[in-house]
N, C-alpha and C positions, 0 to 999 in steps of 0.2 A: 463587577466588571473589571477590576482593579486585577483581582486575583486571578481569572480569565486570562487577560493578559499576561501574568506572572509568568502563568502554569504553562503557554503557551511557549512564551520565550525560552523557557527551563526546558522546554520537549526540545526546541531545535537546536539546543545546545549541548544536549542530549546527544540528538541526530549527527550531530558536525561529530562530538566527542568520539562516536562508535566506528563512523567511518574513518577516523583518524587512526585511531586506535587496532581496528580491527575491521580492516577494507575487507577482508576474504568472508568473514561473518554476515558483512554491512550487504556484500552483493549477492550473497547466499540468500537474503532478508527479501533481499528486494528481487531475487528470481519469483521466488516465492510466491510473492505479493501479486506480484506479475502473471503468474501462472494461475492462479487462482482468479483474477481480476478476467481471465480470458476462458477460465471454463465456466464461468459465471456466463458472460457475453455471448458467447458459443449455447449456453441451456436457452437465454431469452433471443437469438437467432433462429433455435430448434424450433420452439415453441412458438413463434410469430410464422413461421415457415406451414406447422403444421397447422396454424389455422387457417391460413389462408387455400392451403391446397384442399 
């Protein structure tokens, strides 16, 4: 559990490091994320849509 938390801590420090570092990268990252995250959303809309009709 110990190390869980380490590993945890060590990612968001990570996270702060990159965008500090390298905002243009950081928000390249997270369009990204975002864009994927909504054609996901958008497939199980289709798909609930199409069973119903």
């Amino acid at each position: 559990m110990v190390v869980k938390k380490i590993f945890f801590w060590l990612f968001i420090a990570f996270l702060i490091f990159f965008v500090a570092v390298r905002p243009d990268a950081a928000a390249a990252a997270a369009r990204l994320i975002g864009n994927a995250l909504a054609w996901v959303a958008r497939g199980f809309s289709d798909f609930a849509a199409r069973l119903v009709s």
